[in-house]
C-alpha positions as CSV (number, residue, x, y, z in Angstrom):
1,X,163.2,138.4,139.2
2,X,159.5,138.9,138.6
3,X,157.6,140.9,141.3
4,X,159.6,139.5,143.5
5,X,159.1,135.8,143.1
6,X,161.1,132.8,142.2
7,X,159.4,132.4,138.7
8,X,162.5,134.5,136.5
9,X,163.2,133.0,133.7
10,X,166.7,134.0,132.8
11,X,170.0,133.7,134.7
12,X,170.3,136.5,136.9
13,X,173.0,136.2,138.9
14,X,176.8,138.3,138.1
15,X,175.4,139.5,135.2
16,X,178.1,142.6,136.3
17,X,182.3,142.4,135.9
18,X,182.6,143.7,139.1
19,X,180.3,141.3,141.0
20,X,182.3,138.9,139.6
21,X,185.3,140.2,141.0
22,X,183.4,140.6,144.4
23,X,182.3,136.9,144.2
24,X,186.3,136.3,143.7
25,X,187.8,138.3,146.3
26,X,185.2,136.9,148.8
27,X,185.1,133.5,148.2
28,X,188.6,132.7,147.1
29,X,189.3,130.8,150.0
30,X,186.3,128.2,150.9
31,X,186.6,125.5,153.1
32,X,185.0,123.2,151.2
33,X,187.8,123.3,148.8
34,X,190.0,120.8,150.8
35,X,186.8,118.3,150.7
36,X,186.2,118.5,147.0
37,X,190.2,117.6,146.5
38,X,189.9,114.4,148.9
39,X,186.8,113.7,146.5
40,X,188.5,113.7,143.7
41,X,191.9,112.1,144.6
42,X,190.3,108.4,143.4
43,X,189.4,109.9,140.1
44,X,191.1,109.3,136.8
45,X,189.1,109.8,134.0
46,X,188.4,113.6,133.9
47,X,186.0,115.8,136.2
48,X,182.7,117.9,135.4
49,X,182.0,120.8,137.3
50,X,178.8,122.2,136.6
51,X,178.7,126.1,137.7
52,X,182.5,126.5,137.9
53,X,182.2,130.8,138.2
54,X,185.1,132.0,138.7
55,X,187.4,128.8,139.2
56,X,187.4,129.0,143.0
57,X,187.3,124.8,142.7
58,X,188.5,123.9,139.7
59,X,191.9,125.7,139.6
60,X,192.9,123.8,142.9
61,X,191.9,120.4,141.3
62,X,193.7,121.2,138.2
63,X,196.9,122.1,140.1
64,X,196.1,118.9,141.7
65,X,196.9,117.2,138.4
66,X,193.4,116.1,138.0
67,X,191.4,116.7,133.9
68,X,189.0,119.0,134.4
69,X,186.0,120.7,132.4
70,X,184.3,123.9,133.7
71,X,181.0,125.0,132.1
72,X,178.9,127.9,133.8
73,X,176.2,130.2,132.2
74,X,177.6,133.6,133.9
75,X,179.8,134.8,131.2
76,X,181.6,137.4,133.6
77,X,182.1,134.6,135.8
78,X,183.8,132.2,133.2
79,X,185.7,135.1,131.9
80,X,187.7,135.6,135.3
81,X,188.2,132.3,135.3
82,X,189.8,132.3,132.1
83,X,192.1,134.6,133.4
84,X,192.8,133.5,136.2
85,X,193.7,130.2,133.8
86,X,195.7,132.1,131.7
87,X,198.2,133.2,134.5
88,X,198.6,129.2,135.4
89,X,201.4,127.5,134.2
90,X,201.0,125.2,130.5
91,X,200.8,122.7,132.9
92,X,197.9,123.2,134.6
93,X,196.2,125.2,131.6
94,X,196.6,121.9,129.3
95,X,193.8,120.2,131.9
96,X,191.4,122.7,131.6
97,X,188.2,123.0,129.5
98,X,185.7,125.9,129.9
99,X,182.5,126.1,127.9
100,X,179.7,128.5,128.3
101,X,176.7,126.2,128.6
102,X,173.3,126.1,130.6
103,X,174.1,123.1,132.9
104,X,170.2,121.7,132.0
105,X,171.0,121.4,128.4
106,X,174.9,120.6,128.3
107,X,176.0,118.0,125.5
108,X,180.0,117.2,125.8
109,X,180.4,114.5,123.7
110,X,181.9,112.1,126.3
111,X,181.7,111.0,129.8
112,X,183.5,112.0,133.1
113,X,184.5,109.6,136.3
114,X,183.1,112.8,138.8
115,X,180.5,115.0,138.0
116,X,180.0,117.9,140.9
117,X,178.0,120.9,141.8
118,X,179.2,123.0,144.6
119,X,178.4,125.6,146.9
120,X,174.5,125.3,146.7
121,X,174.7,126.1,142.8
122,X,171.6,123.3,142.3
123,X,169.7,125.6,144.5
124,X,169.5,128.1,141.5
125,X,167.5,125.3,139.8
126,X,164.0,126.6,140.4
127,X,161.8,124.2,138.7
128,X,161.3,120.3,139.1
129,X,162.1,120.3,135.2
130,X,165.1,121.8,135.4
131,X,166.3,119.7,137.9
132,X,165.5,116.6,136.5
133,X,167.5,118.1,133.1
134,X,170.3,118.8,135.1
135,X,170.2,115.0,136.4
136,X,169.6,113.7,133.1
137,X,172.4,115.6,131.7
138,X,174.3,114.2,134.6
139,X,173.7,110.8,133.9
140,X,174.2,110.6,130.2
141,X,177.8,112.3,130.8
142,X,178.8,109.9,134.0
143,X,180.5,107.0,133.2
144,X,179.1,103.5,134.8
145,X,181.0,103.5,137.7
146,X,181.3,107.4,138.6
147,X,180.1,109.8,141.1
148,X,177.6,112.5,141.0
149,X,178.4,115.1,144.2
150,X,175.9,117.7,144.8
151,X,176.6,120.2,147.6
152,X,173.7,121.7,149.0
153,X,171.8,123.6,151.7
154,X,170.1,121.7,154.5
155,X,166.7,123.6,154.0
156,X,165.6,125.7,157.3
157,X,162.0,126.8,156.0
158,X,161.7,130.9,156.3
159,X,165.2,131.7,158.0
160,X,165.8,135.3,158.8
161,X,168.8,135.7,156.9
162,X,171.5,133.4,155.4
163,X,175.1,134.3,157.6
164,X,173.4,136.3,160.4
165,X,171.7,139.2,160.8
166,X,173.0,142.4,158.5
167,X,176.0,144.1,159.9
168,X,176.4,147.2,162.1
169,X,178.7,149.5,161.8
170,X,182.3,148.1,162.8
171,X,181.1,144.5,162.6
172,X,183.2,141.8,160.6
173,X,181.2,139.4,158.8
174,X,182.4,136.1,157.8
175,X,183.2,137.8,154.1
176,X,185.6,140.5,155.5
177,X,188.2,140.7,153.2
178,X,191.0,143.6,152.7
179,X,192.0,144.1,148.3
180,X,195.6,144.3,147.4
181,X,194.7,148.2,146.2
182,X,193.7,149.4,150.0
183,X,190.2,148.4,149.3
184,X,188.3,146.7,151.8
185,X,185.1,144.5,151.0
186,X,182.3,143.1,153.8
187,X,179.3,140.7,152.5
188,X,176.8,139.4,153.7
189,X,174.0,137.1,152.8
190,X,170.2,138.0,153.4
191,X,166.5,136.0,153.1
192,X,164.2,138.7,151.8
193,X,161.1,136.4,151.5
194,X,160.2,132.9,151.2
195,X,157.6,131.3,149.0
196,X,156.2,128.5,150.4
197,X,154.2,127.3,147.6
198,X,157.5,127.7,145.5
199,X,159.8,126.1,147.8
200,X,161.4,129.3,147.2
201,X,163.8,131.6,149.1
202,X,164.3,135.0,147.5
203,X,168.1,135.5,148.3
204,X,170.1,139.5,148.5
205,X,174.1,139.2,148.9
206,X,175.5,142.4,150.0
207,X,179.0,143.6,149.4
208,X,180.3,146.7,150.8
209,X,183.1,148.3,149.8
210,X,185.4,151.0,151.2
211,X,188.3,152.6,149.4
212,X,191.3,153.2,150.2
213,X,190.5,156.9,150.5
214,X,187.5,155.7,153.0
215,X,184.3,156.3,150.4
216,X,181.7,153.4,151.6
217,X,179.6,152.2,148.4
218,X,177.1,149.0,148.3
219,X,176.8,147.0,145.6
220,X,173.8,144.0,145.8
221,X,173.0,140.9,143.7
222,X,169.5,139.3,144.3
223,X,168.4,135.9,143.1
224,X,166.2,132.8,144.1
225,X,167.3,129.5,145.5
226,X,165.3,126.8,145.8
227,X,164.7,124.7,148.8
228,X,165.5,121.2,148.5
229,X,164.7,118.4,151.1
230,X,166.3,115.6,151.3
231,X,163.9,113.0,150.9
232,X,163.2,115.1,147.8
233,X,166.4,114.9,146.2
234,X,166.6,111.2,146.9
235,X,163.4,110.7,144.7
236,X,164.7,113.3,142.1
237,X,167.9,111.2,141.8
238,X,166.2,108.0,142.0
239,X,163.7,109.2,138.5
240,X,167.2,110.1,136.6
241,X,168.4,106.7,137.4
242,X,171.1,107.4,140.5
243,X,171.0,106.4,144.2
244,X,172.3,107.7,146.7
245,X,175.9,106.2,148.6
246,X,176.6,108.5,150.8
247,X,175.5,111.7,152.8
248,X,177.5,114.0,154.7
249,X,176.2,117.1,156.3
250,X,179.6,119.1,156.6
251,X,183.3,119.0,154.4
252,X,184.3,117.3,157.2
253,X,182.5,114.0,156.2
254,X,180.5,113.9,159.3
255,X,177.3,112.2,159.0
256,X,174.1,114.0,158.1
257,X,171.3,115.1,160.9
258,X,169.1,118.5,162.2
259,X,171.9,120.2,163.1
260,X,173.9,120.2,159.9
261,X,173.8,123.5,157.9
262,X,175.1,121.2,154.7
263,X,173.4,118.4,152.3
264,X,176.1,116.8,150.6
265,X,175.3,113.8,148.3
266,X,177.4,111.5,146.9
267,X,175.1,109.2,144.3
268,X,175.9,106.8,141.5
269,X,174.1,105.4,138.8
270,X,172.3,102.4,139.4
271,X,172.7,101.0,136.0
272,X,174.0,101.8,132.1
């Protein structure tokens, strides 16, 4: 990050093995991981996930039965993935592609029924051109009839923090989480400025973590997201030749409105 703005240049975020690991340990779980396997259960012919990290979506699906290619830029990320992969039966290893690949310049080769991008991983898209790359990449890899999902943030301009406020001492955030070791991790999400010209949240995730021996250390990862309205997106979809089918502002389908903390599209191409 460059003095603080959104305008970085490279990939920032787990550049570190042991963010990685955090990112694993407190994120395993998700609730939105029954949604993306209700998503997928009409699909066929092979799924895209664009940022797959450490496979927190992608092993599910393939244990699912479902074909599945993973790219993602964070090499410490795709390389816990990988193992996680390798400790999967033949199986469930035989559906699974991982490539190292910026997901604004990807070139596969072939084309996917369901292309998805989950847990606000757009956001980290911070320019109008890399957007549109991303969609253009998305389209030539969709086949006619298939589905683009995009899970995102429903913007709320300057919030104070992400998940609440920062912890005291002997509060459990929403990322408590106890290690098989005796370790224990808390995380927590924090809004350090907005840009308003940018569109532009500088974003700090927190992880604490206290060993078994009780030693507290902090460990931080700081990158931008971009804001993304709705009416925005629609036009951005609508220039890379997709509309939009449905909306949903929660995993639970519901339907879209002020109160929802989610953006969920569902679009498909309007043409080949």
């Amino acid at each position: 990050m460059v003095g603080g703005t959104c305008d970085m240049n490279d990939y920032s975020a787990y550049r570190s093995a042991e963010l990685a690991a955090l990112y694993d340990a407190v994120y395993a779980n998700g609730a939105d991981i029954a949604f993306w396997q209700m998503m997928a259960t009409a699909v066929s012919d092979g799924l895209l996930e664009l940022g797959c990290g450490t496979g927190r979506v992608l092993l599910p699906l393939a244990r699912a039965g479902h074909e599945i290619t993973g790219l993602d830029l964070a090499a410490h990320m795709l390389a816990r993935c990988r193992a996680h992969l390798q400790a999967e039966p033949p199986e469930v290893r035989d559906l699974v592609t991982l490539l190292e690949a910026d997901m604004t310049s990807f070139d596969l080769d072939r084309r996917f029924a369901q292309i998805y991008c989950a847990f606000g991983t757009f956001h980290h898209l911070r320019t109008v051109e890399q957007q549109l790359a991303c969609l253009e990449r998305c389209r030539h890899h969709l086949l006619p009839r298939g589905t683009l999902i995009l899970d995102l943030i429903n913007p709320d301009p300057a919030p104070s923090s992400v998940n609440g406020d920062v912890p005291a001492d002997g509060d459990t955030p929403a990322g408590n989480v106890d290690w098989t070791d005796g370790r224990r991790i808390r995380s927590w999400a924090t809004v350090l400025d907005y840009h308003r010209s940018l569109q532009c949240n500088d974003c700090e995730v927190t992880y604490e973590i206290v060993e078994a021996d009780g030693t507290t250390r902090r460990l931080t990862e700081t990158f931008p997201m971009r804001l993304v309205y709705r009416y925005e997106l629609e036009h951005l979809l609508a220039r890379c030749g997709f509309r939009i089918v449905a909306l949903y502002g929660d995993y639970d389908h519901s339907a879209f409105s002020d109160e929802s903390l989610g953006m969920i599209v569902v679009a498909e191409p309007t043409g080949d």
